[in-house]
C-alpha positions as CSV (number, residue, x, y, z in Angstrom):
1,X,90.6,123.3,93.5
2,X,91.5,119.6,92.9
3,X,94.8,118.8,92.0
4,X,95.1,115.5,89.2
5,X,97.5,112.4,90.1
6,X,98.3,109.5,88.9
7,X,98.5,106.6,91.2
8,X,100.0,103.6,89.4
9,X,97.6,104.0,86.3
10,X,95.0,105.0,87.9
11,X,94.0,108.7,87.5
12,X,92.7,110.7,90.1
13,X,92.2,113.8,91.9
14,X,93.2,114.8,95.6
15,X,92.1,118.6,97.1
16,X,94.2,120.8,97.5
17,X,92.7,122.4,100.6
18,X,90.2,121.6,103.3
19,X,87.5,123.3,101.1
20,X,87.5,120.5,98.7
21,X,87.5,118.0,101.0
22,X,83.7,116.2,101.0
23,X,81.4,115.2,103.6
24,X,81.9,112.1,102.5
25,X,85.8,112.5,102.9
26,X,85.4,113.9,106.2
27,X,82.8,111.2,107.3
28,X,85.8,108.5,106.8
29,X,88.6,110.2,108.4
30,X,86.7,110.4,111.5
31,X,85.5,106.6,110.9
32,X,89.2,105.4,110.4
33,X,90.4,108.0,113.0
34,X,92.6,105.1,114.4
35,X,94.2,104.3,111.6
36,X,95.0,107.5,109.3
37,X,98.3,106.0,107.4
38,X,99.2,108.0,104.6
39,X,97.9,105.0,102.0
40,X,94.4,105.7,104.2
41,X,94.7,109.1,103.6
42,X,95.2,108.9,99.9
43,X,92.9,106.3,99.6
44,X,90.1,108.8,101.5
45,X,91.1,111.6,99.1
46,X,91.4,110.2,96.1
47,X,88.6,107.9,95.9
48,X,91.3,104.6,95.1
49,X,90.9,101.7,97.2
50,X,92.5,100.8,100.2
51,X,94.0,97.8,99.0
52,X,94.6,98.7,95.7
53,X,96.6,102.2,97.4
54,X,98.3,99.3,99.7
55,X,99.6,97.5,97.1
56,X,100.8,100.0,94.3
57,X,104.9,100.1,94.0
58,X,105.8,103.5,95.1
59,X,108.0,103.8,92.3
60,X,104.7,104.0,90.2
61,X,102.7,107.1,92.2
62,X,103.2,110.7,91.4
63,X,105.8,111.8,92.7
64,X,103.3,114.9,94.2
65,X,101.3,112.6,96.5
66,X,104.7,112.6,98.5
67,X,105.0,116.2,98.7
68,X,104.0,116.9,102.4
């Protein structure tokens, strides 16, 4: 199950478990294994860029993509 969030305006979708997580997904947590911030990790799951994750005021995410 995919859970919806908005990040800034930007709407979006992260898993929920390890069973929605793609082989795509998977492919670039082991290719940024180094570097697994949690803006890389949201970027990975949710499909929102880097840079554009990077550079969003916190103020403006769902309050759920906190929730750890």
């Amino acid at each position: 199950m995919k859970v919806p969030v908005h990040i800034g305006k930007i709407s979006c979708t992260l898993p929920s478990s390890w069973e929605d997580v793609t082989i795509g997904q998977w492919a670039e947590l082991v290719r940024h294994h180094n570097d697994l911030s949690a803006f890389r990790l949201l970027s990975i799951f949710s499909g929102v860029p880097y840079t554009t994750c990077i550079n969003i005021d916190s103020e403006k995410f769902d309050p759920r993509v906190f929730d750890m």
